[in-house]
N, C-alpha and C positions, 0 to 999 in steps of 0.2 A: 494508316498509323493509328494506333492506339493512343488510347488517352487514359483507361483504367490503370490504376496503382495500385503495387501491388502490398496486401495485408503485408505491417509486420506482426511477426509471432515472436516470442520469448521462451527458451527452454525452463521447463521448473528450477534446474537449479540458478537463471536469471530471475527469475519470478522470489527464488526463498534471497536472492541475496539482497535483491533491493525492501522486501519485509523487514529483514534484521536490520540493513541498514535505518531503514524507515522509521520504525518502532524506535530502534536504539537514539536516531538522531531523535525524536520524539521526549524520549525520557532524559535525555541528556541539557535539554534547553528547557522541560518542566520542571526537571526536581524530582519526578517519582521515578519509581525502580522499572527498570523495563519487565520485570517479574512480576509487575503486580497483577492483579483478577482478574483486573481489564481485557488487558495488552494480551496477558495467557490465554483466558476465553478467545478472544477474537481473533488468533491466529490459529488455536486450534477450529475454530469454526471454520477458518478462512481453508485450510488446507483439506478439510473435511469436502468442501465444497468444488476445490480443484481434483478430487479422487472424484466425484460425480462428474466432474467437466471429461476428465479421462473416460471412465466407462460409459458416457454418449460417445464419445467417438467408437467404440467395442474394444472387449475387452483384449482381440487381439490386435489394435492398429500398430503398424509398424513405425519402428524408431522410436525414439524419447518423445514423450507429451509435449506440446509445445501450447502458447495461450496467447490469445490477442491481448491487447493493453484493455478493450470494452470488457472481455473474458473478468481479468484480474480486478480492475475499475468495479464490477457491477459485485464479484465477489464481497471484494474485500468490504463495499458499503452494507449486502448483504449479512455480514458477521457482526460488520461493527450496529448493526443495527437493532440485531438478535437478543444484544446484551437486557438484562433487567434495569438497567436504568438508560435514558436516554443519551447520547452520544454527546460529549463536550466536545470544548478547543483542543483537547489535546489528543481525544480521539481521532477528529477532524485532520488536523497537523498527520498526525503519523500515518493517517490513507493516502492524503496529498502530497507529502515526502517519500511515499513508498511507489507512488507513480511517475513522479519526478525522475526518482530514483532507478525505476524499471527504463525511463527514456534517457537520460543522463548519469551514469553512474556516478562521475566525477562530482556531480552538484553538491553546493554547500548548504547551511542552513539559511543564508542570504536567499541565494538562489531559490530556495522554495519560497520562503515569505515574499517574494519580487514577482516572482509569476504564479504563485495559487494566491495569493492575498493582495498583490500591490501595492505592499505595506513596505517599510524598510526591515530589518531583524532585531534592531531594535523595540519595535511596536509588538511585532509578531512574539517575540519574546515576553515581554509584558504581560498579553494575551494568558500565555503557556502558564508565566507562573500565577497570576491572578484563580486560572483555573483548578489549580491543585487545591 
């Protein structure tokens, strides 16, 4: 009997819906627009990034690209890292809500502040807008 387990993987369009949601939940409990410099930079980095993850696989692999949660994880710190200025709280929030998000869609913004911070949503809240 086996004991290996097996990767999961996420289609890109599971990959962009927990982003939006992510970002969105992000801008929603800081205050800022989900369109600002930021937010826009580091998604367009981040998707930049899943088109290189595709063509390592070659550019004819069969079926829709799919991407482990480490894949999307190492990305998305990679974009947000890229920016000209160093990465806040509410950078932070929106990578850690957009992973959440990728493993629980349903998740609320409780839910992430409970298990990325072990804070209640209230505190994590705080956080969010202090950083604006």
């Amino acid at each position: 009997m086996s004991t290996a387990t097996a990767t999961v993987t996420f289609t890109r369009n599971q990959v962009e819906e927990a982003v939006t949601a992510g970002f969105e939940m992000a801008a929603d409990e800081s205050g800022v627009s989900v369109n600002n410099s930021d937010f826009r930079r580091t998604r367009v980095l981040f998707r930049g990034l899943l088109v290189q993850l595709d063509m390592a696989s070659g550019p004819n692999a069969p079926g829709e690209p799919t991407y482990t949660r480490e894949q999307v994880q190492a990305a998305l710190n990679t974009a947000t890292d890229a920016g000209p200025k160093a990465a806040d709280n509410i950078d932070n929030f929106a990578v850690n809500a957009t992973l959440t998000l990728l493993d629980d869609p349903d998740a609320a913004f409780g839910d992430v502040a409970e298990e990325c911070y072990g804070e209640d949503a209230d505190e994590v809240a705080g956080w969010l807008a202090d950083a604006r």
